[in-house]
Structures are given as structure tokens and as C-alpha cells.
C-alpha positions in Angstrom: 108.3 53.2 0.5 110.2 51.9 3.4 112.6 54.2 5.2 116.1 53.3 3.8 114.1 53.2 0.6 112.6 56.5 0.7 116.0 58.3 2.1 118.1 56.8 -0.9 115.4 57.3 -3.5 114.9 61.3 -2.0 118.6 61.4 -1.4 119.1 60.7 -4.9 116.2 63.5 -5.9 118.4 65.9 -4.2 121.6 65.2 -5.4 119.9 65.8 -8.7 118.8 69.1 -8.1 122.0 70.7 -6.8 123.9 69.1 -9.6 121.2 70.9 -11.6 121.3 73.8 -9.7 125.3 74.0 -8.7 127.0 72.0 -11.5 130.5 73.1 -9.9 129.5 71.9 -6.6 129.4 75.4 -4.6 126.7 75.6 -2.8 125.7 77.8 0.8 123.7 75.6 3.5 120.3 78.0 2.0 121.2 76.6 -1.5 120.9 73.1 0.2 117.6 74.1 2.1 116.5 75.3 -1.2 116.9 72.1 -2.7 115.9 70.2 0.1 112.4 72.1 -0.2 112.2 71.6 -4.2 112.7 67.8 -3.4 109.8 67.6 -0.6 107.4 70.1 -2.8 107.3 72.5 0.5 108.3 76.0 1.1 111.4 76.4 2.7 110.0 78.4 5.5 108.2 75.5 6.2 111.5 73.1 7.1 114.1 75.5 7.4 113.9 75.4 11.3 114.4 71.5 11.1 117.5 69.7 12.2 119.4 69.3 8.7 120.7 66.0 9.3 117.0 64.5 8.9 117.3 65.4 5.9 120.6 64.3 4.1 
């Protein structure tokens, strides 16, 4: 997949998962690493020192 591509396609993937996750929208910046690393199949350990606007 191209990059716009694969940002809107994992954007969409994460939206998913926090609506999943937090159907009333409330989520901390962890729940959003938390999904972020459930979306990319990582632990979050492994991302969580990354810049968060690569991301979203």
C-alpha cells in the first residue's frame, strides 16, 4: 500500500478499536498507545517512545 493509503486504511483500523474499546469516547493518551499497538500487532513498549503524531 502506498502511504496515504496505508495511513487512512490504519487510521481507520484504529478508530475501530477505540470505538471498540471506549464507545463513549474517553480515552487517556495510554488508551490511544494501547490501541495504536493492537492496530500495528506490536507491544506497546515497543512504540511508546515514538512521536505520536506518526501515528494518527
Amino acid at each position: 500500500m502506498h502511504g496515504a493509503q496505508r495511513m487512512k486504511t490504519m487510521s481507520k483500523d484504529l478508530f475501530s478499536v477505540l470505538a471498540e474499546w471506549h464507545p463513549d469516547g474517553d480515552f487517556t493518551e495510554e488508551d490511544l498507545w494501547d490501541a495504536i499497538a493492537e492496530v500495528n500487532d506490536v507491544d506497546v513498549s515497543e512504540i511508546m517512545d515514538r512521536d505520536l503524531a506518526e501515528f494518527i
